[in-house]
N, C-alpha and C positions, 0 to 999 in steps of 0.2 A: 745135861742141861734140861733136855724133858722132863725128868722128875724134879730141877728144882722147884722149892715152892715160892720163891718170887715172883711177884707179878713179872710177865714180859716189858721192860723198858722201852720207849718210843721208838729208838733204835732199832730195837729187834722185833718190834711190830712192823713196824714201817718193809723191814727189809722179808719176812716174809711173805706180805704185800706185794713186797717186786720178785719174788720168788713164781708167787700164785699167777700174777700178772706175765710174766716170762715164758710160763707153759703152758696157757692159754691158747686155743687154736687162734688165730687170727679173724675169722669171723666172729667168735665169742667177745673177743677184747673189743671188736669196733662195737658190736654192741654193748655193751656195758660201761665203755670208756667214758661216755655223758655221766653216768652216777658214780663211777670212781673218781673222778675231777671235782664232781661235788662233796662226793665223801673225804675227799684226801687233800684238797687241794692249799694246806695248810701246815704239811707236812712234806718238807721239803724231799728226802731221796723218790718218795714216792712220785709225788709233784715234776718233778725233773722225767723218771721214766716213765709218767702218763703225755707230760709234752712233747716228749720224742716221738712218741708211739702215734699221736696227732699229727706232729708236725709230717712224719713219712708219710702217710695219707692226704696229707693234703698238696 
């Protein structure tokens, strides 16, 4: 799959997204987590584990 030459489909952007977001130390994600909300917040798998991610913190 790395070498196909198809664009990545929303699907398999979205999910390395929550891939990236996943291994993130925990103080990196709290900061970042305001502009991934605004970057992402339109896309749903993502959308879903940045609200999680929020809602445990709060």
């Amino acid at each position: 799959n790395l070498n196909d030459d198809k664009p990545l489909s929303r699907e398999a952007s979205e999910s390395s997204h929550v891939l990236i977001l996943d291994s993130l130390p925990d103080i990196l994600t709290g900061r970042l987590i305001g502009c991934a909300v605004r970057c992402t917040d339109r896309s749903g798998s993502v959308y879903e584990k940045l609200s999680w991610l929020i809602g445990a913190d709060q």
